[in-house]
Each structure stands twice: as C-alpha cells, then as structure tokens.
C-alpha positions as a Markdown table, in Angstrom:
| # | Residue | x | y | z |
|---|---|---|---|---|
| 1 | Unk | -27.0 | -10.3 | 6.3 |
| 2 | Unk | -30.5 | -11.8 | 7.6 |
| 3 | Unk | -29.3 | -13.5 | 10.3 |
| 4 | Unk | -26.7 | -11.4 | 11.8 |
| 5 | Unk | -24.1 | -14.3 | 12.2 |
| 6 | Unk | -21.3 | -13.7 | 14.8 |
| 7 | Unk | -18.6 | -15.5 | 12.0 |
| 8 | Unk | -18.0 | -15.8 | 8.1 |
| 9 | Unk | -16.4 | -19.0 | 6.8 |
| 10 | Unk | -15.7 | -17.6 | 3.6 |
| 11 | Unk | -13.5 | -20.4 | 0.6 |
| 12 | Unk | -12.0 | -20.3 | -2.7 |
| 13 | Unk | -8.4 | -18.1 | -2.0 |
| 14 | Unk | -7.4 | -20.8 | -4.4 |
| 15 | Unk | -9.8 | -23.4 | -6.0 |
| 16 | Unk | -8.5 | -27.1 | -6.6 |
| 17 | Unk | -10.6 | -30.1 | -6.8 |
| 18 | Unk | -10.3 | -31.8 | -4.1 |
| 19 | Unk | -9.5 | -35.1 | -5.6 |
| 20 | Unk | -6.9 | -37.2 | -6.7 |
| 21 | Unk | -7.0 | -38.4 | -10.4 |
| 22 | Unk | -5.2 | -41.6 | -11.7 |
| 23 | Unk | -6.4 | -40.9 | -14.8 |
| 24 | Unk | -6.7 | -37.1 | -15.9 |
| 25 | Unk | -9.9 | -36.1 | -17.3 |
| 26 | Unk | -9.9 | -35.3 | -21.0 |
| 27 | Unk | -11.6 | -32.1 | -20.1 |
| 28 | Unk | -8.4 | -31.3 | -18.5 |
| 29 | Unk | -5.7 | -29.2 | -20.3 |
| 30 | Unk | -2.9 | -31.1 | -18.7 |
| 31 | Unk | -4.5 | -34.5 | -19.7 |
| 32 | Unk | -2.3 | -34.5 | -22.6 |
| 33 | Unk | 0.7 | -34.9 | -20.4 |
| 34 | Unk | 1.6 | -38.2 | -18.7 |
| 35 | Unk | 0.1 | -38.8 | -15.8 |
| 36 | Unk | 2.4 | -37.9 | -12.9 |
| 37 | Unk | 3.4 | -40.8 | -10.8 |
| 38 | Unk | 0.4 | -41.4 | -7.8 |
| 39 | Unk | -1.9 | -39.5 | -10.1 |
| 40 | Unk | -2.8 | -35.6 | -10.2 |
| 41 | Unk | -4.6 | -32.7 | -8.9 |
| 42 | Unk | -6.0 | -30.5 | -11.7 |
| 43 | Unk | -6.9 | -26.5 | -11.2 |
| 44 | Unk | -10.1 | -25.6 | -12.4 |
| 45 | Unk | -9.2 | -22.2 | -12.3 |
| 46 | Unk | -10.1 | -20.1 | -15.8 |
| 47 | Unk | -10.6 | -16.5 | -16.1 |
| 48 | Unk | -14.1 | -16.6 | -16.8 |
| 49 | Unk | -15.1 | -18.4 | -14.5 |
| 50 | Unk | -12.7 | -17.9 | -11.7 |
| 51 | Unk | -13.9 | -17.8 | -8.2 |
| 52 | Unk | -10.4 | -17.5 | -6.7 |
| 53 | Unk | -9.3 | -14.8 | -3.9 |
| 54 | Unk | -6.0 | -14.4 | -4.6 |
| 55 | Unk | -4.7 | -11.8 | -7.3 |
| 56 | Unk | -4.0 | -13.3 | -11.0 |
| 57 | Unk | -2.4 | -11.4 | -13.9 |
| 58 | Unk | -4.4 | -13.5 | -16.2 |
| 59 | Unk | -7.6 | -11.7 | -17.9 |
| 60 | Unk | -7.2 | -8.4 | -16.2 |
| 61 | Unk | -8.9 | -9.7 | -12.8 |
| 62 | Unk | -5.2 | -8.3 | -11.3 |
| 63 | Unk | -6.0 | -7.7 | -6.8 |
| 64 | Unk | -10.0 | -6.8 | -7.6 |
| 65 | Unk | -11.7 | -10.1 | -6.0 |
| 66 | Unk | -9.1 | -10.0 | -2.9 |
| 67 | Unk | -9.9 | -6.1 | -2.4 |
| 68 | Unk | -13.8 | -6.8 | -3.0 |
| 69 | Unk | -12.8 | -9.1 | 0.1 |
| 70 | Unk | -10.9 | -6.6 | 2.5 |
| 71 | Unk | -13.8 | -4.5 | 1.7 |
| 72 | Unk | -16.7 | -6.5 | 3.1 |
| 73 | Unk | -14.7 | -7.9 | 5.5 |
| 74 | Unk | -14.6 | -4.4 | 7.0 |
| 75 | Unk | -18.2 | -4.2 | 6.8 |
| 76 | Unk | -18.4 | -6.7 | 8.4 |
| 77 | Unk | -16.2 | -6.3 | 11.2 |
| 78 | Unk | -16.4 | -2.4 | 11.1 |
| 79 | Unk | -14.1 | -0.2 | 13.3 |
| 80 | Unk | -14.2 | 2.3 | 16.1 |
| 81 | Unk | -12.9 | 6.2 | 16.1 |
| 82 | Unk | -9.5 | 7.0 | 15.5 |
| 83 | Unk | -7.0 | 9.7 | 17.2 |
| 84 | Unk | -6.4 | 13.0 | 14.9 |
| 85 | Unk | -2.5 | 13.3 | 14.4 |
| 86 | Unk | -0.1 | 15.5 | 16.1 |
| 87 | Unk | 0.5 | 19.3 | 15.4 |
| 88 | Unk | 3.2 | 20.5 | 17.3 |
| 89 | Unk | 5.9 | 23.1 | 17.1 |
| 90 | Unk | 8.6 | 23.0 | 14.5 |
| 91 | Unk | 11.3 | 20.9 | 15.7 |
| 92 | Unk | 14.4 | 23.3 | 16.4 |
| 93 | Unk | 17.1 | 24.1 | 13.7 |
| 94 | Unk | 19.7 | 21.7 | 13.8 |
| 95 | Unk | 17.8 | 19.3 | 15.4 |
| 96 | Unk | 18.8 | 15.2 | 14.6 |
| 97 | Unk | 15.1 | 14.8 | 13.2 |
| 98 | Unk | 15.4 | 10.7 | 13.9 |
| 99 | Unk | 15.9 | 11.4 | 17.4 |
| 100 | Unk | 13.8 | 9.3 | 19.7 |
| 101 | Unk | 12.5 | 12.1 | 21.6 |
| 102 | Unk | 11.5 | 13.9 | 18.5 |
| 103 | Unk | 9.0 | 11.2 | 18.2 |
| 104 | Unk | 8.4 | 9.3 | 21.1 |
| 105 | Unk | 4.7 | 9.9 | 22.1 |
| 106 | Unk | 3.7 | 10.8 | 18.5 |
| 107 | Unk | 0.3 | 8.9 | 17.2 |
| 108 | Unk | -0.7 | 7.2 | 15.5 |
| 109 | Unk | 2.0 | 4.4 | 15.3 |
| 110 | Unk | 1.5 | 2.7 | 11.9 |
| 111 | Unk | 2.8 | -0.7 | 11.6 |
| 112 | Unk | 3.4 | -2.7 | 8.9 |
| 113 | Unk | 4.0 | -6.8 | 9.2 |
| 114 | Unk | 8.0 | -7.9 | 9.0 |
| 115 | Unk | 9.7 | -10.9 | 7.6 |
| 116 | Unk | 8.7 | -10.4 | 4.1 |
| 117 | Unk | 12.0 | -9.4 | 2.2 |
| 118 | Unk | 13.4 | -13.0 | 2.4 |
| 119 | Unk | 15.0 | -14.2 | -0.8 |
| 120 | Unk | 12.7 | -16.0 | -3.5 |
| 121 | Unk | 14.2 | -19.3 | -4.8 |
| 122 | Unk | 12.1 | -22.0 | -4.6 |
| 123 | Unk | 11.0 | -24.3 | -7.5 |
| 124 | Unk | 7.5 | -24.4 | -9.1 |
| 125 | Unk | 5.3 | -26.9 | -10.7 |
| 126 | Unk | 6.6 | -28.4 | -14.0 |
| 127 | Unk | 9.7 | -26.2 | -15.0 |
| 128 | Unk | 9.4 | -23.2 | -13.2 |
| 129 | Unk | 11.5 | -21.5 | -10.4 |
| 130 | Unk | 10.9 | -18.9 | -8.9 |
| 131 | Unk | 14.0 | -16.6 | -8.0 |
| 132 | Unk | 13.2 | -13.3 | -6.7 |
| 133 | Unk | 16.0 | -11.0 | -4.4 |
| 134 | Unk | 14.6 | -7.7 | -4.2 |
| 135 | Unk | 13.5 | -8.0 | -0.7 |
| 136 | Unk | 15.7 | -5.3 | 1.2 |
| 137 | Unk | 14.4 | -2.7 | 3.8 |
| 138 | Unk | 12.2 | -4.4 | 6.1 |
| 139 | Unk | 9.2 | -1.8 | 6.9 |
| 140 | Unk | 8.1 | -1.9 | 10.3 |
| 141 | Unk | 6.9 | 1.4 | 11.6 |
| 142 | Unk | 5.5 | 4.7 | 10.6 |
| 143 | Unk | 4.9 | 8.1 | 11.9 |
| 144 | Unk | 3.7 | 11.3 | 11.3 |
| 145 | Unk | 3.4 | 15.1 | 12.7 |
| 146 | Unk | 2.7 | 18.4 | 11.4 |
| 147 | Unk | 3.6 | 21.7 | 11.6 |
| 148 | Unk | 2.0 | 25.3 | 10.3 |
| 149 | Unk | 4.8 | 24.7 | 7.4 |
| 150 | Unk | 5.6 | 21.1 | 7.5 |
| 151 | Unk | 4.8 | 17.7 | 7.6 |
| 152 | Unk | 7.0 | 15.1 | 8.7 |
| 153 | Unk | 7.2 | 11.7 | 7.8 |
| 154 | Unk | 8.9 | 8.8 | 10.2 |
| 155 | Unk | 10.3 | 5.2 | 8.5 |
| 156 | Unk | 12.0 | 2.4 | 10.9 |
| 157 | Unk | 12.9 | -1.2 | 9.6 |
| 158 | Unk | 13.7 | -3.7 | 11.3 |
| 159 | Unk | 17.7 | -3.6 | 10.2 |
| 160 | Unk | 19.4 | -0.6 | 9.1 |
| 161 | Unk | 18.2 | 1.0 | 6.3 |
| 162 | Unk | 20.8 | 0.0 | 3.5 |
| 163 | Unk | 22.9 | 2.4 | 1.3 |
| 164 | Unk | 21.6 | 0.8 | -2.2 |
| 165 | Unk | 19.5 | 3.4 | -3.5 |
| 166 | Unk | 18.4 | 1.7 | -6.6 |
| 167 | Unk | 15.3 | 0.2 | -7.6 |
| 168 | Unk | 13.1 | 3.2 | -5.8 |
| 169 | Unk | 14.7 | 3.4 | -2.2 |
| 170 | Unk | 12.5 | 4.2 | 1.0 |
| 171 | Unk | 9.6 | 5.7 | -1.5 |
| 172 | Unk | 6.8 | 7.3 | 0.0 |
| 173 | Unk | 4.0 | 8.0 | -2.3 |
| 174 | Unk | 1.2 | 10.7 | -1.0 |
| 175 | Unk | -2.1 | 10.8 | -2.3 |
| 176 | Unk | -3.7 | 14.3 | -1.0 |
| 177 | Unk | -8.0 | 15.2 | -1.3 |
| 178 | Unk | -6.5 | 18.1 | -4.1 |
| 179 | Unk | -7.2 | 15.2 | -6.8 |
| 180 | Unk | -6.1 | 15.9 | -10.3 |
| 181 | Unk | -3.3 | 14.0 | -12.5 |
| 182 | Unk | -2.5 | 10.9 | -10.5 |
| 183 | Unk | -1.1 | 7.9 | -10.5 |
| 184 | Unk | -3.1 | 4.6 | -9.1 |
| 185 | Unk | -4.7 | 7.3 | -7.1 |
| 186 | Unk | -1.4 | 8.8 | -5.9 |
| 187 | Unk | -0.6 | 12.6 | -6.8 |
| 188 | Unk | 3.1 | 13.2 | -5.2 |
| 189 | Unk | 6.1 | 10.6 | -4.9 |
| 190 | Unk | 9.5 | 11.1 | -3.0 |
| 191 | Unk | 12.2 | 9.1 | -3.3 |
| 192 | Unk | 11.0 | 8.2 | -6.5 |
| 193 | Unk | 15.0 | 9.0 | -8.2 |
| 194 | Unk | 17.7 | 8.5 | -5.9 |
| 195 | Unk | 17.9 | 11.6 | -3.2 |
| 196 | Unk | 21.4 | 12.8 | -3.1 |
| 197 | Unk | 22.6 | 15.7 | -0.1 |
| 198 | Unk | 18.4 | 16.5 | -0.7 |
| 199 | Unk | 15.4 | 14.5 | -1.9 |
| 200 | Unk | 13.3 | 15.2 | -4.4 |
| 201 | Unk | 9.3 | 15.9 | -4.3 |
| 202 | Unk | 7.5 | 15.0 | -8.4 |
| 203 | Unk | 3.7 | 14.9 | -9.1 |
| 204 | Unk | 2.4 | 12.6 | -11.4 |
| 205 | Unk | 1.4 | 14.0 | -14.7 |
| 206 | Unk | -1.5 | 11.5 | -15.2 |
| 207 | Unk | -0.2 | 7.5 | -15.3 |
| 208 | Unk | 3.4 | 7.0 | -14.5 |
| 209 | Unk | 4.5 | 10.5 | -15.4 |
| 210 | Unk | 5.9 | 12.7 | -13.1 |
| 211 | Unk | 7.0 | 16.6 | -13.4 |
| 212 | Unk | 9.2 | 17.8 | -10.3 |
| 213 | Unk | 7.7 | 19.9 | -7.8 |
| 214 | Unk | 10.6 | 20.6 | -5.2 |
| 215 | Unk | 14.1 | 18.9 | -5.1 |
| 216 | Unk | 15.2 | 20.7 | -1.3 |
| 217 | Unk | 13.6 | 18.0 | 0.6 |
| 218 | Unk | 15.0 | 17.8 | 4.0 |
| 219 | Unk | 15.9 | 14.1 | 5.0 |
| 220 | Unk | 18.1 | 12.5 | 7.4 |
| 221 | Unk | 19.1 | 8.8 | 7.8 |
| 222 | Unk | 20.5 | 7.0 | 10.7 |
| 223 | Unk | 20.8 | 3.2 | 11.1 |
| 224 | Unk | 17.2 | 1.7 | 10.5 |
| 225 | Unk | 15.2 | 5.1 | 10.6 |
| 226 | Unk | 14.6 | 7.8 | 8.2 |
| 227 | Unk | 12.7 | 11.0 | 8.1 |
| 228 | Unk | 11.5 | 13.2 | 5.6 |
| 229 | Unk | 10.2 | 16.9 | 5.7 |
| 230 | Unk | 7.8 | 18.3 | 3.3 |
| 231 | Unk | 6.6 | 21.7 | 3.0 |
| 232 | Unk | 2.9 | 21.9 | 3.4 |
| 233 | Unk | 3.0 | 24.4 | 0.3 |
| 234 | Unk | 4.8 | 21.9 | -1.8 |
| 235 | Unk | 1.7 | 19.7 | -1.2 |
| 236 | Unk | -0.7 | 22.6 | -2.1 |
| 237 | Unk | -1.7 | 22.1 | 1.3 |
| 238 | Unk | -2.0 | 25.8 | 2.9 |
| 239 | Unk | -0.9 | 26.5 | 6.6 |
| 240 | Unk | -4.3 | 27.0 | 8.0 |
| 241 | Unk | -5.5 | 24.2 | 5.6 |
| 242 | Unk | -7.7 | 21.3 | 7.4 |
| 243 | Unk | -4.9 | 18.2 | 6.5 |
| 244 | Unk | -6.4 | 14.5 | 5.2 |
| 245 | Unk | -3.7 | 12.2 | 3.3 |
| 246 | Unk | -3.1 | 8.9 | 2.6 |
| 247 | Unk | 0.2 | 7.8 | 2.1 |
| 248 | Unk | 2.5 | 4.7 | 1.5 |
| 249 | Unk | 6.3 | 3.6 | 1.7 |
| 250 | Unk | 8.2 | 1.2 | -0.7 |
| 251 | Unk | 11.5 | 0.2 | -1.4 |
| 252 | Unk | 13.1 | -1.6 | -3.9 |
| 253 | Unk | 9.1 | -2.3 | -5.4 |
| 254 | Unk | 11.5 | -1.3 | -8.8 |
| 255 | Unk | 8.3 | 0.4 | -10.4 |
| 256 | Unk | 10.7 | 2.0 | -13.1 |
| 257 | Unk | 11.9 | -1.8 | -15.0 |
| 258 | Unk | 9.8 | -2.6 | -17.6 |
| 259 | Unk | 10.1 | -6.1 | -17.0 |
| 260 | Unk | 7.1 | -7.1 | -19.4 |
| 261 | Unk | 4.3 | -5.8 | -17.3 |
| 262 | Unk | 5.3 | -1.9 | -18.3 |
| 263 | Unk | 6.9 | 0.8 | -15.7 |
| 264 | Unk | 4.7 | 1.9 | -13.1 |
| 265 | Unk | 3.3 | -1.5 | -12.8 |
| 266 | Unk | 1.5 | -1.3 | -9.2 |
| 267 | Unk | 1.2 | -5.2 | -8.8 |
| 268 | Unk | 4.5 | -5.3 | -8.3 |
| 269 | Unk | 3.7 | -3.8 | -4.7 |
| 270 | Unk | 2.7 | -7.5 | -4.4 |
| 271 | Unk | 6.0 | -8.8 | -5.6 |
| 272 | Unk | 9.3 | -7.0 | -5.4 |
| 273 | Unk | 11.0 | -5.3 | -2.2 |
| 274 | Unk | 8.8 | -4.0 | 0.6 |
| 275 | Unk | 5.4 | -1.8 | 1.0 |
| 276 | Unk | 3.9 | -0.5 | 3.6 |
| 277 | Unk | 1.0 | -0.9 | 4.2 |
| 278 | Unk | 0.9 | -4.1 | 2.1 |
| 279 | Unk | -0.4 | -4.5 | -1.7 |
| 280 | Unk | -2.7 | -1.2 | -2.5 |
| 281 | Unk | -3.4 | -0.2 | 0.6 |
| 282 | Unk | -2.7 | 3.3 | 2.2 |
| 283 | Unk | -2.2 | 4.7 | 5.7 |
| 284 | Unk | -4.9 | 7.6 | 6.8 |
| 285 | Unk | -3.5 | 10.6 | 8.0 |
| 286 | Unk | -5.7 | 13.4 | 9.6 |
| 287 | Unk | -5.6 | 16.7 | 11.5 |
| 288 | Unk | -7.5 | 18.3 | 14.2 |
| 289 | Unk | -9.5 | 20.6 | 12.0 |
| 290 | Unk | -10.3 | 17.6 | 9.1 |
| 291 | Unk | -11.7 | 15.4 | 12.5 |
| 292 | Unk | -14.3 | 18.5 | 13.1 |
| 293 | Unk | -14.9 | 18.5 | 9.7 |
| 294 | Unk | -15.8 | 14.6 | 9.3 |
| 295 | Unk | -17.3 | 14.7 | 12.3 |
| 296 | Unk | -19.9 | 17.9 | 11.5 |
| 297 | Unk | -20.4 | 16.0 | 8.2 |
| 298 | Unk | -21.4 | 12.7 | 9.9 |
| 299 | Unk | -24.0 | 14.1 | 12.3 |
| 300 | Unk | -21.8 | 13.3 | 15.2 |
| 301 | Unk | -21.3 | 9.4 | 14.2 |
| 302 | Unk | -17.1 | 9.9 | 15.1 |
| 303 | Unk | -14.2 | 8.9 | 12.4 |
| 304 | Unk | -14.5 | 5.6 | 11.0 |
| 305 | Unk | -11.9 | 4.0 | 8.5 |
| 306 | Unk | -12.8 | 4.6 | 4.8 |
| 307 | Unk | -12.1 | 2.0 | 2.1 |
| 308 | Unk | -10.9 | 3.4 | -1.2 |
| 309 | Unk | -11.2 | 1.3 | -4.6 |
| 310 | Unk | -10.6 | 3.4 | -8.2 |
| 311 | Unk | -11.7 | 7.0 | -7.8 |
| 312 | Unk | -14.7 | 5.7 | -5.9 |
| 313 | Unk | -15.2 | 5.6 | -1.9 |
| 314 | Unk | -16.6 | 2.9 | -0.1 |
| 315 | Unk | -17.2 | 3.4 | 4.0 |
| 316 | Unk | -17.9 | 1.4 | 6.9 |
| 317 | Unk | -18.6 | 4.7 | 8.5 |
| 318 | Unk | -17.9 | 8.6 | 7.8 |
| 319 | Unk | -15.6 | 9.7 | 6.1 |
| 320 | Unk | -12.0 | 10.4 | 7.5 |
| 321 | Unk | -9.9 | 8.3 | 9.1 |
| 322 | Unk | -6.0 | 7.7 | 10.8 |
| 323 | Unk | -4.4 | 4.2 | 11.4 |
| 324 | Unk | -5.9 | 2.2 | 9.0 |
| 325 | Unk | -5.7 | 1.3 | 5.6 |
| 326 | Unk | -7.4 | 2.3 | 2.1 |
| 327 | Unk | -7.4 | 0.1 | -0.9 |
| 328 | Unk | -6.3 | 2.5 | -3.8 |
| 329 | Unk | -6.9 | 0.6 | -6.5 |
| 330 | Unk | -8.7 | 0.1 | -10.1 |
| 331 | Unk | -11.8 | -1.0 | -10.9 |
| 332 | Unk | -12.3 | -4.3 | -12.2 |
| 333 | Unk | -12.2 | -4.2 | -15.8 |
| 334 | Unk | -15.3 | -4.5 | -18.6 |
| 335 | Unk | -15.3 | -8.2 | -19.7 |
C-alpha cells in the first residue's frame, strides 16, 4: 500500500442501502410485495455482483471473499516467530493421559473462542425460522506433544465432554505435508465413526471417502478433556521424520447427513456443533527439526504463520508455523 497507513477501515460484510423506502423501487424483487408498514430496506446483494464479506451458499461464492479477507488482513498485520512443540519422553504405561501434569507446561496452548454452541431458534425475515440444536461440546483448548512413536493430541471444553457420540463426536481431522487423496485438504480423520473401547484412524480416499488405516487408537476421556494417541507410523510420519501438521477438532459439525448440501459438506463447519479453530481454518503444528528446516529455507527470516487456500500457499513470511491458523479451503470457482 503507497502510503503505509497505520489502519484499514475496510466495509461491505453485508451490503444494504442505507435508506428507508416508502415506496419500493420497481427495480426491486420484493417490490411486488406490499410495502411493509414504515416502509423497507431492500438488499442489493446478487451473486454477480456481490461485494459482501460474509459467506453465501448462493452462486458458489461459499467462505472465498471472507478468507480473501483473513488473508490480507494477515499481510497486513503480519506475525512474529512461533515456539516449535514439545518432544518429550513417552508418558509411562498406565499413565491417566488427561492428567494435568501430563500437560501442564506443554506449548503451544491453542485456543479456540467459547459460547458458540447455544441453541438456534430465532425467527427470520418473512417466514423463516431459524432452529438449529447441534451446538454441544464447547472447544476451548488444544494441545499437542510428540514422541519418537507418538503424537498426542489434548481437547478441553468448557463443560464436560458429553456421552452422545453421534453426529461426528470430538473429530479431529489431520492434514500432514505427505499430500495425496484428501479431503478439503485433510488426509486422516479420527473420530470420524463413533470410537468404542478404541478409536479409529481412516484416510480419505479423495473427497468424502475414507478407507481405515488403524482402529487401536488409544483415547481416554475424563469430564471436559480428552486425549488421543496416534502412532507416528500410522501418519506415514517416520520416527526420525522432521514433523509439520495442521489439524482441526469438531463435534457434532454432522458432516455425514446429507441434508441437501451433500455429505462431507465443509460449510457446515460454519453451522452445526463446534470447530476448532473456527470455519476452515487449521492449527500449525511443528517440531524441532521442521523449525531448522524453515528456518535454513528462509535465509534466517524465523517461522512466520502460513495461510493456506485450495492446494495453494500464501505467506506472510516463511514457511512453517505453530499457534496460528491456516485457511484450508477451495478456490473460488470459474464464473
């Protein structure tokens, strides 16, 4: 930007016109109707022509213009170096693996925003009402630590974590630099069927196909925190393998109803249950040896967050980064 300004006042998260209207213009779709007692606001919102922020289903515009936004916002803002995650030991046999001391002292601490798994039921314009009660487990923090054969994966809500395990409970989705078959940019999910005395580890077969990989998972639940354990060589992650994921919970997101949108529908991270982080975005998750490695690469620059939209990726520094978040999502369709 030319002039280096210190603040952005950027507009249109939802364009109205800013007027009243006693008489609706003919122009307007709803000027058919009667007018509405006091007059009317009209939305000049189309899908051509939209210049609106906030995600739409209409005309396969979908979350693009609001991750375009997150993007260049970050740009903007930029970000400073971030800590490499913990290898430690593994824990010992028999160990209660939710255990505060197990992970007390463990960073990064990944933290995701509360309060939004309240029940839907509000009433729309015209006819519609909104009802929507799949809000459950509340996310609120995340950690992570790895061993030479494991890595371990830390959830806490903010209530206990319920015993419903429909509708895709506690699901963390993993998306690993191995590439391949994925879907929305994700290669591995757990928790994707309901884990019984184990959980279960699939890999997508391209879309929202999965083939299972390892159904041993070691888990353990108690009131509102739950760890899992994956084996490094489940991942196709070797032990002396440099380590650089990005991974996501959801619950109750119900990804498996085709509801008229299609299973696997990843918009619905938007509306059902709880993700964390929020909408498409990932956590960063890197080891000791993947830090050298970005930082060789960079010419000594440090660890900046990357941004991630389709299979392309878009940085406000080098590449590799913990604590933050990565939009992985699709890119905006051919009008």
């Amino acid at each position: 930007i030319e002039l280096d300004p210190s603040v952005l006042f950027i507009t249109g998260w939802n364009e109205w016109i800013a007027a009243r209207f006693l008489n609706i213009p003919s122009w307007a779709r709803c000027s058919a109707d009667p007018v509405p007692a006091g007059g009317g606001f009209c939305d000049v919102f189309c899908t051509e022509f939209s210049r609106d922020i906030e995600p739409t289903r209409q005309g396969g515009l979908d979350d693009n213009f609001y991750n375009q936004l997150v993007i260049n916002i970050r740009r903007f803002k930029g970000t400073g170096a971030l800590p490499a995650g913990n290898k430690t030991a593994e824990p010992v046999e028999g160990v209660d693996l939710t255990a505060a001391e197990l992970w007390d002292g463990i960073v990064p601490e990944y933290r995701d925003d509360t309060g939004d798994t309240a029940v839907r039921d509000f009433d729309g314009i015209g006819n519609n009402h909104y009802t929507n009660t799949t809000g459950r487990n509340d996310l609120r923090i995340m950690k992570v630590f790895h061993t030479a054969e494991n890595i371990y994966f830390y959830a806490e809500t903010a209530a206990d974590i319920s015993s419903d395990r429909t509708g895709g409970w506690m699901t963390l989705f993993i998306k690993t630099a191995a590439g391949g078959k994925t879907w929305e940019g994700y290669n591995y999910a757990v928790n994707r069927t309901a884990p019984g005395e184990t959980a279960a580890l699939e890999r997508s077969k391209g879309g929202w196909n999965w083939e299972p990989v390892d159904d041993q998972l070691r888990y353990a639940v108690s009131g509102n925190k739950l760890v899992l354990v994956i084996p490094r060589s489940s991942l196709g992650i070797g032990r002396d393998d440099a380590l650089k994921i990005e991974f996501k919970w959801a619950d109750n997101v119900c990804l498996d109803a085709d509801d008229g949108y299609g299973a696997g529908d990843i918009l619905k991270f938007y509306e059902n249950g709880d993700v964390a982080p929020g909408g498409r975005f990932n956590y960063l998750y890197y080891s000791e040896e993947a830090a050298e490695a970005a930082e060789k690469h960079s010419g000594g620059n440090g660890l900046y967050t990357a941004l991630l939209i389709g299979s392309g990726v878009i940085t406000a520094g080098a590449v590799g980064a913990a604590i933050a978040v990565a939009a992985a999502g699709k890119k905006k369709k051919e009008s």
